[in-house]
C-alpha positions in Angstrom: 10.3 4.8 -2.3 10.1 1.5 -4.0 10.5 1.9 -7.8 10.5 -0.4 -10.3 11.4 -0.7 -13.9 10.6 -2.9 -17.2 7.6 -4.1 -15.6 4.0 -6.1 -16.9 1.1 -4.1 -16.1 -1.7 -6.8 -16.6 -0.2 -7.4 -13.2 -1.8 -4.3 -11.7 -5.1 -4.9 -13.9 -8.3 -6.6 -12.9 -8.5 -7.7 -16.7 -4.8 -8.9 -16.6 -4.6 -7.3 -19.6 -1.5 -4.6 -20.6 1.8 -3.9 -22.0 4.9 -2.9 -19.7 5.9 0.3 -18.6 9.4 1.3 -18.2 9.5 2.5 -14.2 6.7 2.3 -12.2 6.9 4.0 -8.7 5.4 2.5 -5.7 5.2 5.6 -2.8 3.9 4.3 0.3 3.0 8.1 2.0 1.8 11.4 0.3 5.9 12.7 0.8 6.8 9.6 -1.3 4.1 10.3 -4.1 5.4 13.8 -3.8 9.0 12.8 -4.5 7.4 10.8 -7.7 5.7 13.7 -9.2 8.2 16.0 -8.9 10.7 13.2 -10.8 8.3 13.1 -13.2 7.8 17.0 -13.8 11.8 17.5 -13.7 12.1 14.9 -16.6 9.5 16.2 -18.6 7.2 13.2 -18.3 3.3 13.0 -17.6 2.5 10.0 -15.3 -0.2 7.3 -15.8 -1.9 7.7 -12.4 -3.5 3.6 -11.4 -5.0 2.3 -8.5 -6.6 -0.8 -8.5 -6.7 -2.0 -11.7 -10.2 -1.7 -12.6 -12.3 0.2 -14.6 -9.4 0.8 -17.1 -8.0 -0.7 -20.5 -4.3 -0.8 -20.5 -2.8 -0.8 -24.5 -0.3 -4.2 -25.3 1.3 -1.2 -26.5 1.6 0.9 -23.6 5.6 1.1 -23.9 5.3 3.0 -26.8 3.6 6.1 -24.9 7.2 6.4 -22.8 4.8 7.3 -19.9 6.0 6.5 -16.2 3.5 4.9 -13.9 2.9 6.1 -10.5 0.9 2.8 -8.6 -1.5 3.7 -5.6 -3.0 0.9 -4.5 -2.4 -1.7 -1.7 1.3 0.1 -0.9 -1.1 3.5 -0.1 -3.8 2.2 2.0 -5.4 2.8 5.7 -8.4 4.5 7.2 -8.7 6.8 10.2 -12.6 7.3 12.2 -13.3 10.8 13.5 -16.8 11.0 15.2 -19.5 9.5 11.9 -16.6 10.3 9.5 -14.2 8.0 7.9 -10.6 9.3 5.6 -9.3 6.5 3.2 -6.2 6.9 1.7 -6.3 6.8 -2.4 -5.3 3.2 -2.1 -7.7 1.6 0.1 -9.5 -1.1 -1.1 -13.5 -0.3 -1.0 -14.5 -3.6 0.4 -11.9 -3.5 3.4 -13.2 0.2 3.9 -16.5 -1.2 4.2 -15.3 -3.4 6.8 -13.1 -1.7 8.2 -16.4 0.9 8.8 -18.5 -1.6 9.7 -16.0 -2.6 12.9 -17.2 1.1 14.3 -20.8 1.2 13.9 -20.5 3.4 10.9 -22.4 2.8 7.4 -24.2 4.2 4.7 -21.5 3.2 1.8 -22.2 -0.8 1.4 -22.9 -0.1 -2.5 -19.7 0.1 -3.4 -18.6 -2.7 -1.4 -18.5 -4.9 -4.4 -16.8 -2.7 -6.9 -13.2 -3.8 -7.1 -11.1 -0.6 -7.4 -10.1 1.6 -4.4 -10.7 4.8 -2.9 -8.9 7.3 -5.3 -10.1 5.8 -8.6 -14.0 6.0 -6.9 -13.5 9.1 -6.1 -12.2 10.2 -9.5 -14.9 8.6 -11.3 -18.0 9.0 -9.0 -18.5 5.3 -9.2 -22.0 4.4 -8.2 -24.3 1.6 -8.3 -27.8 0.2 -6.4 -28.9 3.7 -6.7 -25.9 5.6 -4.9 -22.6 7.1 -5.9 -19.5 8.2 -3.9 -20.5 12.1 -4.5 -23.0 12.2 -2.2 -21.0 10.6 0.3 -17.3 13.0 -0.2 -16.7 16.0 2.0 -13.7 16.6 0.7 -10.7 15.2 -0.6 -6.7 15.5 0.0 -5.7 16.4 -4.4 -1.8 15.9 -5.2 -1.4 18.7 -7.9 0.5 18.6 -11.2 2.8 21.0 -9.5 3.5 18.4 -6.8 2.1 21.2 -4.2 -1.1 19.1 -1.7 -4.4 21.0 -1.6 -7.5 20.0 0.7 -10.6 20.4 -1.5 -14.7 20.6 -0.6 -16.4 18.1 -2.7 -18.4 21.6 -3.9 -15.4 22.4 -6.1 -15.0 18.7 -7.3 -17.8 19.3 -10.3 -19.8 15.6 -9.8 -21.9 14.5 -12.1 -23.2 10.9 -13.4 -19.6 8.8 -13.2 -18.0 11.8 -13.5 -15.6 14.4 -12.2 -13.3 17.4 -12.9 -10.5 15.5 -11.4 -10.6 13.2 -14.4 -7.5 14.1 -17.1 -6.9 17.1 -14.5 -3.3 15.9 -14.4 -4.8 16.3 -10.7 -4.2 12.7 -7.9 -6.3 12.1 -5.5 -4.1 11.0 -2.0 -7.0 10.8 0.4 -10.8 11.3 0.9 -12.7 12.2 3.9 -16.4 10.6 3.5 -19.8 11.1 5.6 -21.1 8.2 7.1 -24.2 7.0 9.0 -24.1 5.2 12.3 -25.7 1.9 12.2 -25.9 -1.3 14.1 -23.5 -3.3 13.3 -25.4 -6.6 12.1 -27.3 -4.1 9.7 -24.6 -3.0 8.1 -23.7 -6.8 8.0 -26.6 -7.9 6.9 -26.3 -5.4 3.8 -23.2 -6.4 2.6 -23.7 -10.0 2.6 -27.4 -9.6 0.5 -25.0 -7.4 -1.9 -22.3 -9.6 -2.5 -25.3 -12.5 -2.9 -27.1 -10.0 -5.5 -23.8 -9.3 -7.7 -22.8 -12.5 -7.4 -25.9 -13.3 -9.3 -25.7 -11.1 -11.7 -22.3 -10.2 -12.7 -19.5 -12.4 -13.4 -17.4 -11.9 -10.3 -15.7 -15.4 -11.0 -13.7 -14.5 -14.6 -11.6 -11.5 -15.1 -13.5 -8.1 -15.6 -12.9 -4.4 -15.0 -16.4 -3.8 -13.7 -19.1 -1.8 -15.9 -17.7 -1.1 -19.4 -20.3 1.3 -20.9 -22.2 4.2 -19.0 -25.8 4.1 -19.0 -27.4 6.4 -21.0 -30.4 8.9 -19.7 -33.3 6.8 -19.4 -32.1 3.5 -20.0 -29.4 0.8 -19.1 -26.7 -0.4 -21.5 -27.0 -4.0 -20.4 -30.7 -4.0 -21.7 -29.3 -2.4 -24.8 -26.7 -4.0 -25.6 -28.7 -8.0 -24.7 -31.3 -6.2 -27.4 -29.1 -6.1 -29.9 -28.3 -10.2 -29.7 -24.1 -9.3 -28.7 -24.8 -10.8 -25.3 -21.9 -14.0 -25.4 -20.2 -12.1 -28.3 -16.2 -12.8 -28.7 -13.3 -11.4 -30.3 -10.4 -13.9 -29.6 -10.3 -14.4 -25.9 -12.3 -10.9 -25.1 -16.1 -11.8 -24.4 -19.0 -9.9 -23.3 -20.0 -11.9 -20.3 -23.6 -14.1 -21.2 -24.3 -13.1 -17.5 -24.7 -9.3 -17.4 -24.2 -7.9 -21.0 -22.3 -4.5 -19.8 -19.3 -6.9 -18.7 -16.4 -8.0 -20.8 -14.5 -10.7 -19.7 -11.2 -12.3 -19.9 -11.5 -15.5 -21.0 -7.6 -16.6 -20.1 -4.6 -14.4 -22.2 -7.2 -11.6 -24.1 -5.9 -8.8 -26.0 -6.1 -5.0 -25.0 -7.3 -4.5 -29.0 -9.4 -7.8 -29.1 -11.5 -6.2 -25.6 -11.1 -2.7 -27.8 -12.2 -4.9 -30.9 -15.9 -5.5 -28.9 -16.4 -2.2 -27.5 -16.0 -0.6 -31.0 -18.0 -3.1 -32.4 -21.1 -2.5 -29.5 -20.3 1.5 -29.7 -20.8 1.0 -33.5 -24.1 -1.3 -33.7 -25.9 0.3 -30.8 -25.3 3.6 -32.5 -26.4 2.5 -36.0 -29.9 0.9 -34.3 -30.5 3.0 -32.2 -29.1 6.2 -32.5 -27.9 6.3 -28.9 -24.2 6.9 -28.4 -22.7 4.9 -25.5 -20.1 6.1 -23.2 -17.6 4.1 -22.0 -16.7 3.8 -17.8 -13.8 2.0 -18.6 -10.4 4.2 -19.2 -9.0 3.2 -22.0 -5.3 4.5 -21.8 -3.0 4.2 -24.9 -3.0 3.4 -28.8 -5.8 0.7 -29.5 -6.7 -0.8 -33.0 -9.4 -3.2 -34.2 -8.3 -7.1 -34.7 -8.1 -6.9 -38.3 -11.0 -9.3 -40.7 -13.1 -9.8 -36.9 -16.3 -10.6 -37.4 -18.9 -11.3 -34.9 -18.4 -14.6 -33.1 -20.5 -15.5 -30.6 -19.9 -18.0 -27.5 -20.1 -21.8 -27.7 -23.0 -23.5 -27.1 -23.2 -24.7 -23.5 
């Protein structure tokens, strides 16, 4: 198994944003993921468990929690097609899955085509958008316990709800998932992928840095409306800003912060809470010690 130590973790981030960790391990089969938990357990230590990158805030600070990283992502990839079924390894990338579907007539799961995380981390947090979400798609999935022991689990026992799962701060990794699909002509399927990548394209800032959907929305409503209403649409803290395109993105504007990104989400947590009463959720997985930029005030984006 590939381990490696003193490393950057913006590297491993879709905001390229994060402090180092002192070992990361790399395990390229569930054996090899096994050998890294039980490392971790017989030195006392509780691992960060990443995948893709997105969807998370990594703290400058991260050194500080003396936390090892286990990494499954691109080194813990592949698929396997069993009749209208398809199993993804935690590391698969979910537009390559899409593809890789596509290539045998099987669909159904194009929504999350654009979302760029992998298997595991949609699994764990029931990402969703265009009206569909990964639990409605899961039969079950492969879990790597904190014990180090593999289990096979239904998606019955998984308790989904909206961007949510019981697998999340279970101490629990997800190796694999087995998902349903729906056999469809293979220019359809096609045909849907390409209008959604046209559609977020359009709407979301897929050319700067980003981590995906930073807030959840709340019953009944959307953050992005919310937080446009408020005015913080184009709002900066240093090099952190949320995106003038679709108001529930924060971008990276070239060498951010993990507090000045923290700095904006406070700041939208706070405003939207005082005007409106409504207490937004973060998607994003904020993992270690975070802080306000000291004397920040609003600063909004540059006239174009």
């Amino acid at each position: 198994m590939e381990i490696q130590h003193d490393v950057p973790l913006a590297k491993f981030s879709t905001w390229r944003i994060g402090g180092r960790a002192e070992t990361v391990y790399l395990p390229k089969t569930i054996a090899e993921a096994q050998e890294a938990i039980r490392i971790c357990l017989a030195a006392d230590q509780k691992p960060v468990i990443l995948g893709g990158g997105s969807n998370l805030l990594i703290s400058d600070r991260f050194s500080d929690m003396r936390r090892p990283v286990i990494r499954l992502a691109d080194n813990f990839a592949g698929v396997t097609f069993e009749d209208d079924r398809a199993t993804a390894l935690a590391g698969t990338r979910l537009m390559p899955f899409c593809q890789s579907a596509m290539t045998h007539g099987l669909g159904g799961m194009e929504f999350i085509s654009g979302v760029p995380g992998t298997i595991g981390g949609a699994v764990v947090m029931n990402a969703g958008c265009w009206g569909d979400e990964m639990a409605a798609h899961i039969v079950s999935v492969t879990l790597l316990q904190p014990d180090g022991e593999v289990k096979e689990a239904p998606a019955s026992e998984l308790g989904y709800s909206y961007r949510h799962s019981a697998l999340q701060d279970s101490g629990t990794v997800v190796l694999a998932a087995t998902l349903q699909m729906t056999r469809l002509p293979i220019p359809e399927i096609a045909e849907t992928l390409n209008r959604l990548k046209i559609e977020r394209n359009t709407k979301q800032p897929t050319n700067q840095l980003n981590a995906g959907s930073v807030f959840r929305n709340p019953p009944g409503d959307f953050a992005a409306r919310l937080i446009d209403q408020a005015g913080a649409k184009g709002l900066r803290c240093g090099q952190a800003q949320i995106s003038d395109r679709h108001a529930n993105f924060l971008v990276n504007l070239g060498g951010a912060k993990a507090d000045e990104v923290y700095t904006l989400i406070h700041h939208v947590q706070q405003h939207i809470r005082a005007t409106t009463g409504i207490d937004l959720q973060t998607e994003v997985v904020l993992i270690g010690d975070f802080a306000p930029v000291p004397g920040w005030t609003p600063e909004p984006a540059a006239a174009t």
